[in-house]
C-alpha beads as a LAMMPS data file, in Angstrom:
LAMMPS data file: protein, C-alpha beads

296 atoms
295 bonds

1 atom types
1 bond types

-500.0 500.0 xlo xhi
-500.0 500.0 ylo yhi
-500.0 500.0 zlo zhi

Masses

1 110.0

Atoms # bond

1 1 1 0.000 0.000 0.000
2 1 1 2.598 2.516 1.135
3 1 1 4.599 1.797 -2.432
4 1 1 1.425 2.180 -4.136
5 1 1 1.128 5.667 -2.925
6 1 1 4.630 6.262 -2.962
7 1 1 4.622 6.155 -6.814
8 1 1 0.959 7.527 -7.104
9 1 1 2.852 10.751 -5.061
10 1 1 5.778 10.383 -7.714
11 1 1 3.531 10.675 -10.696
12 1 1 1.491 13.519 -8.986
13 1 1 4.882 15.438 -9.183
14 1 1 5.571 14.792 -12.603
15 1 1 2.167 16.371 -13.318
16 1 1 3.399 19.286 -11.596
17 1 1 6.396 19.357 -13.492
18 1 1 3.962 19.717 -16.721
19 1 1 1.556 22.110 -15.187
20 1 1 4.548 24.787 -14.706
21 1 1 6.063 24.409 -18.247
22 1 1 2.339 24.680 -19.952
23 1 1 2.544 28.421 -19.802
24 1 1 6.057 27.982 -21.718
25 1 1 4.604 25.649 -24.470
26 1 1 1.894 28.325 -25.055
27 1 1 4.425 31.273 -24.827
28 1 1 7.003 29.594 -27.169
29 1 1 4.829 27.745 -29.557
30 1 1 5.783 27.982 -32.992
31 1 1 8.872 30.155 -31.983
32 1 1 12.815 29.665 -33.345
33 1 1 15.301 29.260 -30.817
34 1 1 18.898 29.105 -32.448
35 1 1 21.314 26.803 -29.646
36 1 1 25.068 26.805 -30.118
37 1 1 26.491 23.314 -29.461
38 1 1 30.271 22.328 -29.321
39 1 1 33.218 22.195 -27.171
40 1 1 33.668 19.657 -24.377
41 1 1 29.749 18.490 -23.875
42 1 1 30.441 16.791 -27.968
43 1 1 32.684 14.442 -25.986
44 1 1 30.766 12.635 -23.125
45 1 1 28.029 10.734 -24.777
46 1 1 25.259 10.912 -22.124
47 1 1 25.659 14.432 -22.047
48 1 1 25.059 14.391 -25.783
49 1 1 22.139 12.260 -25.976
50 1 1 20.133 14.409 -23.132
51 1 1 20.886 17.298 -25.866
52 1 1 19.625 15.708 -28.395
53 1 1 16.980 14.415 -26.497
54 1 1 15.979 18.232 -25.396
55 1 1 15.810 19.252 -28.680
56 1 1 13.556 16.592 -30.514
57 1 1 11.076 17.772 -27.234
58 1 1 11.519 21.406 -28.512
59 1 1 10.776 20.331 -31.934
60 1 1 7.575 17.939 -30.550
61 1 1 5.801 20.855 -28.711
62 1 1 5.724 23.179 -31.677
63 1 1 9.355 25.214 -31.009
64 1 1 11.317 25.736 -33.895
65 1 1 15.720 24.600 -32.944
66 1 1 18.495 25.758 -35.155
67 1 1 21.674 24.679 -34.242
68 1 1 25.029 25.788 -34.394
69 1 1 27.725 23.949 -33.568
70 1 1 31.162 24.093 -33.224
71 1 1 33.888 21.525 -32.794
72 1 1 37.470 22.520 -31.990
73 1 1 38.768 19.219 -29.581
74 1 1 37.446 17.146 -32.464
75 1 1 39.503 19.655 -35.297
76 1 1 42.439 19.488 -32.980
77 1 1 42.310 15.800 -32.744
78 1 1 42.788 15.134 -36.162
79 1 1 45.520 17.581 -36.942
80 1 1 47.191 15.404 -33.875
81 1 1 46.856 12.382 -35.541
82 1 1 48.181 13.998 -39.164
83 1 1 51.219 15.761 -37.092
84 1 1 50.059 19.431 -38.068
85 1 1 50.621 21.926 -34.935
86 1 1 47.666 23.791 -34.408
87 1 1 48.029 27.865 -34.015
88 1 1 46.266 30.534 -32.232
89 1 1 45.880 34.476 -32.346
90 1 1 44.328 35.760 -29.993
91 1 1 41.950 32.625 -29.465
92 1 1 41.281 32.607 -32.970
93 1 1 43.063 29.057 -35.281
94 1 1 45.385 30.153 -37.677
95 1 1 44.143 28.546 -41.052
96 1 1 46.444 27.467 -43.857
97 1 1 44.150 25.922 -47.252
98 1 1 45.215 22.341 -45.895
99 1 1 43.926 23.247 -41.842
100 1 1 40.976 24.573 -43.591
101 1 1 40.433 21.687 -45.714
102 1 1 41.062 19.627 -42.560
103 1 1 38.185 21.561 -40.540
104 1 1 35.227 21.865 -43.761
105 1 1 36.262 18.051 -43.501
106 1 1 35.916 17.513 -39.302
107 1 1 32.525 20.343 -39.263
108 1 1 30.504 19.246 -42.110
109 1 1 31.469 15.713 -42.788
110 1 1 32.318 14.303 -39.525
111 1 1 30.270 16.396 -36.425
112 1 1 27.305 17.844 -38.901
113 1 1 26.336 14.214 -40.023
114 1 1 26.826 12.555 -36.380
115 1 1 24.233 15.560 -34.905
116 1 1 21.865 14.683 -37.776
117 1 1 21.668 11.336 -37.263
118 1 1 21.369 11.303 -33.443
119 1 1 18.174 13.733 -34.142
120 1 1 17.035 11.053 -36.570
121 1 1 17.258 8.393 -34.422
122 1 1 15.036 10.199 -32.315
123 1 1 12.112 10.351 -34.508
124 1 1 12.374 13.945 -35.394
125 1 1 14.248 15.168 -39.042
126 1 1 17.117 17.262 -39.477
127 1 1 19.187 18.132 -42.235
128 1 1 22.694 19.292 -42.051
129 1 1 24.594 22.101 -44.152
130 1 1 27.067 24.430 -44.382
131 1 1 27.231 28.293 -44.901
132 1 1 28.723 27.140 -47.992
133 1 1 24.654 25.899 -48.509
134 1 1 22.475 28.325 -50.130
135 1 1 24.824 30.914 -49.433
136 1 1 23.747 31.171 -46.186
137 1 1 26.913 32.919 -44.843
138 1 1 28.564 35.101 -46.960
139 1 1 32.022 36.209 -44.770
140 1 1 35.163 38.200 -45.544
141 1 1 38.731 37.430 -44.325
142 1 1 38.816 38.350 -40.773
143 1 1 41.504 41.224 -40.538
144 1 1 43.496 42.815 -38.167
145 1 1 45.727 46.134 -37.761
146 1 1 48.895 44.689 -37.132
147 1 1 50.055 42.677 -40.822
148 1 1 51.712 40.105 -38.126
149 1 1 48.507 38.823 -37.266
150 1 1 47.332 37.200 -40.371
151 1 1 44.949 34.125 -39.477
152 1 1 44.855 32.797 -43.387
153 1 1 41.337 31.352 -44.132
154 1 1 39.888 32.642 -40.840
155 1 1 36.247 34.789 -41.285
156 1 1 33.860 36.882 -40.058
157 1 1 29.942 36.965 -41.052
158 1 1 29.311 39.690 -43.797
159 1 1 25.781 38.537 -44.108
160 1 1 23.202 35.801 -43.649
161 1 1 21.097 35.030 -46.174
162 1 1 18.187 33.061 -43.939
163 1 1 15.762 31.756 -46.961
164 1 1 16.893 27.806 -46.998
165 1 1 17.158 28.039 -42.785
166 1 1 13.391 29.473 -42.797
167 1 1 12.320 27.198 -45.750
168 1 1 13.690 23.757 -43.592
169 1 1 11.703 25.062 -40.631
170 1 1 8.716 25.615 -42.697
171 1 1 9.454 22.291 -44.028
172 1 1 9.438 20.899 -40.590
173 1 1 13.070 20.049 -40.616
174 1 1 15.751 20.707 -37.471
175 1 1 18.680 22.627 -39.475
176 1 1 22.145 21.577 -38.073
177 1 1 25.307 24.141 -39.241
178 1 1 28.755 24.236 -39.752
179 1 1 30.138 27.484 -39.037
180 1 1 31.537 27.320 -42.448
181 1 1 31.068 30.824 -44.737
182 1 1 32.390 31.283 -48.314
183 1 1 34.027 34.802 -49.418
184 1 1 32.545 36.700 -52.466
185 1 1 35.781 35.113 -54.327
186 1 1 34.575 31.800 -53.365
187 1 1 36.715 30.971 -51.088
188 1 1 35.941 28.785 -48.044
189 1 1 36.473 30.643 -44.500
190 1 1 36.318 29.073 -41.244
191 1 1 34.022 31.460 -38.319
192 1 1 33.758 31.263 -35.559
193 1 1 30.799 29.597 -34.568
194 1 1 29.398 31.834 -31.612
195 1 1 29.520 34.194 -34.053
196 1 1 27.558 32.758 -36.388
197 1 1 24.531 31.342 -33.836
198 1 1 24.296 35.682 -33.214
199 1 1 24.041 36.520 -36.610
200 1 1 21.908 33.665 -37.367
201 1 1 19.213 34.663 -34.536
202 1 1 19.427 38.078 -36.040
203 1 1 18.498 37.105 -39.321
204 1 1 15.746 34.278 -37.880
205 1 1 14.256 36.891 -35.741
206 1 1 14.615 34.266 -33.234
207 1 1 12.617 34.575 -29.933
208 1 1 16.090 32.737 -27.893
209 1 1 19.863 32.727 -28.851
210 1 1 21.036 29.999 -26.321
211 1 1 24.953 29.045 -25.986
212 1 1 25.772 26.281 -23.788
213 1 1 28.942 26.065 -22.440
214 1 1 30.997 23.789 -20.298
215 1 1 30.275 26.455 -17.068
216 1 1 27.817 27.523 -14.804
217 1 1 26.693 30.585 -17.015
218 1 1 28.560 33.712 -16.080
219 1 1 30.100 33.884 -12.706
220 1 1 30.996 37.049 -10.995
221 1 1 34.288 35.226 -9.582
222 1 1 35.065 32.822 -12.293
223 1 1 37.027 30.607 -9.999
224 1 1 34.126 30.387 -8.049
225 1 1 31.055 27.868 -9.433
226 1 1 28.968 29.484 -6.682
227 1 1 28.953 32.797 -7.829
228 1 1 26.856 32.526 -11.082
229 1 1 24.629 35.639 -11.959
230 1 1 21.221 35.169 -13.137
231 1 1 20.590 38.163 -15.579
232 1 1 23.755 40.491 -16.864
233 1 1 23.285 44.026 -18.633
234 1 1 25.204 45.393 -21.590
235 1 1 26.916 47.593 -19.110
236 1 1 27.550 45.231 -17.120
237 1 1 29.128 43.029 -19.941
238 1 1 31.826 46.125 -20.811
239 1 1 32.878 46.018 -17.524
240 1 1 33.130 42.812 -16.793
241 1 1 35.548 42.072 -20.361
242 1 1 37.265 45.046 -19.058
243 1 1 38.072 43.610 -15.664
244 1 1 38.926 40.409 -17.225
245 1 1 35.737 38.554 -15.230
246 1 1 34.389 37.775 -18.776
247 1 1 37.708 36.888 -21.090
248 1 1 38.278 34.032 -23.219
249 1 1 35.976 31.898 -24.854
250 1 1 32.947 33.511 -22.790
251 1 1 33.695 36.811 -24.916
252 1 1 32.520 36.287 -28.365
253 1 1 29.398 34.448 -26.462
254 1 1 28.591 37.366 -24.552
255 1 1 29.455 39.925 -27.311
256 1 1 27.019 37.720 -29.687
257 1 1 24.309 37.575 -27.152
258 1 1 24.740 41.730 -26.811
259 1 1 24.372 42.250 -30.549
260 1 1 21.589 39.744 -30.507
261 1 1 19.557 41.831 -28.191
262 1 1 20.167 45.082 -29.868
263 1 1 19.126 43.720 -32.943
264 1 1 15.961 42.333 -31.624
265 1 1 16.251 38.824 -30.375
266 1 1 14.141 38.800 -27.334
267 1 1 15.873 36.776 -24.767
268 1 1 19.418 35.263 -24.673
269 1 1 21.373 32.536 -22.882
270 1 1 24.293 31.428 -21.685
271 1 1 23.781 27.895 -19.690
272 1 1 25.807 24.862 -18.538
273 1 1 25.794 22.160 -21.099
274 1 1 27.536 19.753 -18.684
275 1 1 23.917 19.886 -16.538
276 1 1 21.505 16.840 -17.523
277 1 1 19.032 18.464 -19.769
278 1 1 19.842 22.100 -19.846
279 1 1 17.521 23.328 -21.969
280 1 1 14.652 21.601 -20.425
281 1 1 15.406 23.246 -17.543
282 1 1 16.433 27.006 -18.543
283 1 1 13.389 27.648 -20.741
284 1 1 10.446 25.533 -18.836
285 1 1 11.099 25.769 -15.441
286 1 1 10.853 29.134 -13.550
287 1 1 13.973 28.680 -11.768
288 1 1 16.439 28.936 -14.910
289 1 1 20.387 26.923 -14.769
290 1 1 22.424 30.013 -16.344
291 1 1 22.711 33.442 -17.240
292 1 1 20.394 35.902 -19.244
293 1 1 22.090 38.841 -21.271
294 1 1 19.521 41.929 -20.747
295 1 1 19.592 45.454 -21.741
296 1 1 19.215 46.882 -18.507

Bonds

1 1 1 2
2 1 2 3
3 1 3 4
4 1 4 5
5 1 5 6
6 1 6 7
7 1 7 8
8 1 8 9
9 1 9 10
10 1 10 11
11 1 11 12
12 1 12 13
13 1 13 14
14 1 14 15
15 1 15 16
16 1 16 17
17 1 17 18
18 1 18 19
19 1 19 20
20 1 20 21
21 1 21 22
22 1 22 23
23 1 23 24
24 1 24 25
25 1 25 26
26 1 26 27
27 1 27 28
28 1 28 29
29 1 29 30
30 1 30 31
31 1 31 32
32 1 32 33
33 1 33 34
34 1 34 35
35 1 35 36
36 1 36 37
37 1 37 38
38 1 38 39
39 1 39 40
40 1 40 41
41 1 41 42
42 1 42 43
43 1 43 44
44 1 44 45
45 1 45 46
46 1 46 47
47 1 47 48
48 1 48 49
49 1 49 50
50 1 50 51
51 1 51 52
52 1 52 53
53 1 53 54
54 1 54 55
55 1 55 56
56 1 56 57
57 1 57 58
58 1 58 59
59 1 59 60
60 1 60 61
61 1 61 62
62 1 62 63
63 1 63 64
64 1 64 65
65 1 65 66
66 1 66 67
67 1 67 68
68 1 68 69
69 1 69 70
70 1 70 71
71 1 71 72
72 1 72 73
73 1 73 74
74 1 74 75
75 1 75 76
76 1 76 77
77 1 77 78
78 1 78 79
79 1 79 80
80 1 80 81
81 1 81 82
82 1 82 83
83 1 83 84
84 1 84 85
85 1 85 86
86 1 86 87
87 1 87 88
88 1 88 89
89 1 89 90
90 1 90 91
91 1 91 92
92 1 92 93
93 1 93 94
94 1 94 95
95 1 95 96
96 1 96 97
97 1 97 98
98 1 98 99
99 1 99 100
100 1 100 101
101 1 101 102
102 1 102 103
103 1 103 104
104 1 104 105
105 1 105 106
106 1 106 107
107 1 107 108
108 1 108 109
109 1 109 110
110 1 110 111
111 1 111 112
112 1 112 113
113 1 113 114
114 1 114 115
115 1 115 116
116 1 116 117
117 1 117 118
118 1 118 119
119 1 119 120
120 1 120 121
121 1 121 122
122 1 122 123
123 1 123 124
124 1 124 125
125 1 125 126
126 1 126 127
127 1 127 128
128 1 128 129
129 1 129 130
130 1 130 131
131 1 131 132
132 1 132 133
133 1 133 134
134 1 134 135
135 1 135 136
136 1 136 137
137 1 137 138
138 1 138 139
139 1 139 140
140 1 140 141
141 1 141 142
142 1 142 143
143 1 143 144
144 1 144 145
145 1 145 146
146 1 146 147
147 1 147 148
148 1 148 149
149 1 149 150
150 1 150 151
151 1 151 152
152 1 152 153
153 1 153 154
154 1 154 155
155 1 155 156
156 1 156 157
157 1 157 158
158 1 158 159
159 1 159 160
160 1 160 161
161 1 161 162
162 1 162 163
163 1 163 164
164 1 164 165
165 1 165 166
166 1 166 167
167 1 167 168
168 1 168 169
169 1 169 170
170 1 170 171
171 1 171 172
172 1 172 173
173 1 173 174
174 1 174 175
175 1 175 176
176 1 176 177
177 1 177 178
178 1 178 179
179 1 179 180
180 1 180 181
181 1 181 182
182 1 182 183
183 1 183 184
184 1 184 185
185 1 185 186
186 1 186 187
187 1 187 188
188 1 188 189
189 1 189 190
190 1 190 191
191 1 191 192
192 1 192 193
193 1 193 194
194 1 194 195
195 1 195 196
196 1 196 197
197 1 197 198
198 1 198 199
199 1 199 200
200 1 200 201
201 1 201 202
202 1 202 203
203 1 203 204
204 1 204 205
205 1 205 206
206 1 206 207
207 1 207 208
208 1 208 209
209 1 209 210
210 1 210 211
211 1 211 212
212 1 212 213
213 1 213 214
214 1 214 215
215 1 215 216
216 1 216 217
217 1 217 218
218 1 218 219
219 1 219 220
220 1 220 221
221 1 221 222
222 1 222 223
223 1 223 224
224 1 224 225
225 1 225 226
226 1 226 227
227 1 227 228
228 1 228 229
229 1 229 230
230 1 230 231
231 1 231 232
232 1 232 233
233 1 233 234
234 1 234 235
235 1 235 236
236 1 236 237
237 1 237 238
238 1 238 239
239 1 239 240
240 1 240 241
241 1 241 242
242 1 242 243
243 1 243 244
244 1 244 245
245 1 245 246
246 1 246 247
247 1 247 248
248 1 248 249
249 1 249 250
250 1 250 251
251 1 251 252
252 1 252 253
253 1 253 254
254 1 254 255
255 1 255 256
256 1 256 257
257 1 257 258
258 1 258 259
259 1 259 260
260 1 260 261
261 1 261 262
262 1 262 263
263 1 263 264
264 1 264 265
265 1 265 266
266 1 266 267
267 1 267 268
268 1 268 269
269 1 269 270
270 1 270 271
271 1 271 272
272 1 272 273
273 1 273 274
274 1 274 275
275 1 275 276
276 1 276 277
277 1 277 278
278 1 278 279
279 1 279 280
280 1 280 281
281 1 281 282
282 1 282 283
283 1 283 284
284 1 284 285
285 1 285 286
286 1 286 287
287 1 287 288
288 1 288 289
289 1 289 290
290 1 290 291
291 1 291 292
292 1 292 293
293 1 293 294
294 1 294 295
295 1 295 296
């Protein structure tokens, strides 16, 4: 009797689980969220599946997920194993025709077609591309003042052209992107994919930009996985860079979440990946697991 009730009390609690997303479903029906995907959560396979598994939901209650993903440990990899040194400026791979040949290869043949599938397998249907694809993303060789900082076939987004994105959605397809743009001389440029998921939103007039990353959302002590903040402003952000509390990776996410907002996407996030289900949890429970850029 007392296990009967037990798991009567358990599935009473899973209907109030339901009953506080249902204002979410109705809020966010029929809405695009573009999520940014990459970097150490690509590596541990549960971690992975619960993604996956978060965004076939998204898809099944009537949201619309882009993704964007990334996959530098997995490009690194494989110049290991072919014995060509990997180089950075300022963050940002150095890319010589064969590294870039090397990371079209790892992005859009190897990662793309591994996130496709595990959507697949889930019942739901995605398609992967390129920017190459459509012309989504037309770029231009990232530049810089100094003529000693030349990062080869490194880009930046000139434009996004959104038509195939919006006609896969309309199609009721998951789109899956490699950062991957090509230059008005053809030439294939590797971006930076936080980079891209902002643009992208932009152009989607997305209702969430979401980057998950392998912290607690933005801390005010980054050594300290206690001190995450809940909601950050833009002036807040310039401060924080500044001070060096926001530096690394986290800065193109934050900048990209900043231009986001001023351009019009309504709400963006910065959440821990390495969290079982994070997106589940950020966008239908009141509570939140990571950070929200704001205005002010």
């Amino acid at each position: 009797m007392l296990e009967e009730e037990s798991k009567i009390e358990e599935l009473i609690e899973k209907a109030y689980v339901l009953i506080e997303a249902l204002p979410y479903f109705k809020d966010y029906y029929g809405k695009t969220f573009v999520i940014k995907y990459g970097g150490s959560i690509m590596a541990d396979e549960k971690l992975k599946k619960n993604l996956i598994e978060d965004i076939t939901l998204l898809k099944y209650v009537g949201i619309n997920p882009v993704i964007v993903h990334g996959g530098g440990p997995a490009i690194n990899k494989t110049l290991d194993r072919l014995n060509i040194k990997a180089n950075f400026v300022d963050g940002l791979r150095v890319t010589d025709k064969e590294t870039m040949e090397i990371v079209e290869m790892v992005l859009s043949a190897q990662i793309n077609k591994e996130i496709v599938s595990l959507i697949n397998q889930m019942q739901a249907s995605a398609v992967g591309i390129s920017g190459k694809d459509g012309n989504l993303i037309k770029a231009v060789k990232k530049t810089f003042d100094s003529k000693e900082k030349d990062l080869g076939f490194v880009g930046e987004v000139e434009k996004i052209n959104p038509e195939l994105v919006e006609q896969l959605i309309a199609d009721g397809y998951i789109p899956v992107i490699a950062p991957i743009g090509v230059s008005e001389s053809g030439e294939t440029l590797n971006i930076n994919a936080d980079s891209v998921a902002g643009e992208l939103a932009v152009a989607l007039k997305a209702e969430k930009l979401i980057y998950l990353t392998d912290v607690d959302g933005i801390r005010y002590d980054p050594e300290d996985e206690n001190s995450r903040v809940s909601k950050l402003t833009f002036a807040e952000i310039d401060e924080w860079i500044e001070q060096k509390k926001i530096k690394g990776g986290m800065v193109p996410k934050v900048k990209g979440c900043k231009q986001a907002v001023d351009s019009g996407v309504l709400r963006t996030h910065i959440l821990n990946g390495l969290v079982p289900h994070p997106l589940l949890l950020e966008i239908f429970t009141d509570q939140g697991v990571g950070t929200m850029i704001i205005k002010e």
